[in-house]
Phi, psi and omega in degrees: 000353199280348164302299198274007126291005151247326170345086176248151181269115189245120178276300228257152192200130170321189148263017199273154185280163149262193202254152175277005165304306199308315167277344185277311184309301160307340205231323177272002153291317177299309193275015157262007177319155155265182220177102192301105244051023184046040192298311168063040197285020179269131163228177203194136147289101192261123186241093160275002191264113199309301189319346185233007159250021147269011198241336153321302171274028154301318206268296162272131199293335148301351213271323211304294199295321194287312178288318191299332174270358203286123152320323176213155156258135171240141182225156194271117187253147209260137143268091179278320174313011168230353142354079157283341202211069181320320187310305205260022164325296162345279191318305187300325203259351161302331173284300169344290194260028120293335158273025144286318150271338194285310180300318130007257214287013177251328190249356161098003193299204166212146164196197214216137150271137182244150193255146177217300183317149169090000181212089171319290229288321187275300152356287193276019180235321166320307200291310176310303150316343182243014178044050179281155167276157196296327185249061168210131192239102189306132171265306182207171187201119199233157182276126168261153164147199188302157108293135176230041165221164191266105180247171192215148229261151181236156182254111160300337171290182197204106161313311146000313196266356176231136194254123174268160161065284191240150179267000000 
């Protein structure tokens, strides 16, 4: 559990590389999400090429500082043609990219979830950019690499926020 209680949204990133053990370790951490109808509607991009996670971040206007220092980009992908149950599509693949971070931080990286679903406009300038087929879709998209400042994780929790029985 000492992952997802270190966990921080890492802005900042060495130039040091990671290794593709590193990126094969993280992406079979993605595919152990759970998945409503075990439906699994994921696939994933991986971009080390700075020049084209810079023509990314055109598209989201949040993307410039977080990806330009990253080793990599990974970004989460929609298969809508393996949809059964489009409605929990979301779900599946936000369990996807928290184990993407959580596994980071297993491997000492860091990393940023960058947001795409919900913003039609980044979706469809995404799908252009990586020349995807219509039916793959950017879900999210996160900076992976070194942190390169040592930040240490704050407890969110709050007793306030929790209701037993009753609200």
């Amino acid at each position: 559990m000492q992952e997802i209680f270190n966990r921080v949204s890492v802005r900042k990133f060495t130039e040091q590389k990671i290794t593709k053990e590193q990126i094969q370790s993280i992406l079979k951490a993605a595919m152990q999400a759970p998945s409503a109808y075990n439906q699994q509607p994921w696939e994933f991009l991986v971009i080390e090429d700075k020049a084209v996670l810079k023509k990314f971040t055109e598209i989201h206007p949040y993307a410039q500082s977080l990806l330009s220092g990253a080793a990599v980009g990974i970004f989460v992908l929609c298969a809508k043609n393996r949809l059964q149950l489009p409605e929990m599509a979301a779900q599946d693949l936000s369990a996807a990219t928290q184990n993407i971070l959580l596994a980071a931080v297993h491997l000492d990286l860091g990393a940023v979830w960058l947001g795409v679903h919900g913003h039609p406009e980044r979706a469809v300038a995404a799908q252009k950019l990586f020349n995807l087929p219509d039916n793959i879709e950017v879900f999210s998209a996160l900076a992976v690499g070194y942190p390169a400042e040592n930040r240490k994780a704050q407890s969110r929790y709050e007793e306030n926020r929790v209701h037993y029985e009753k609200y």
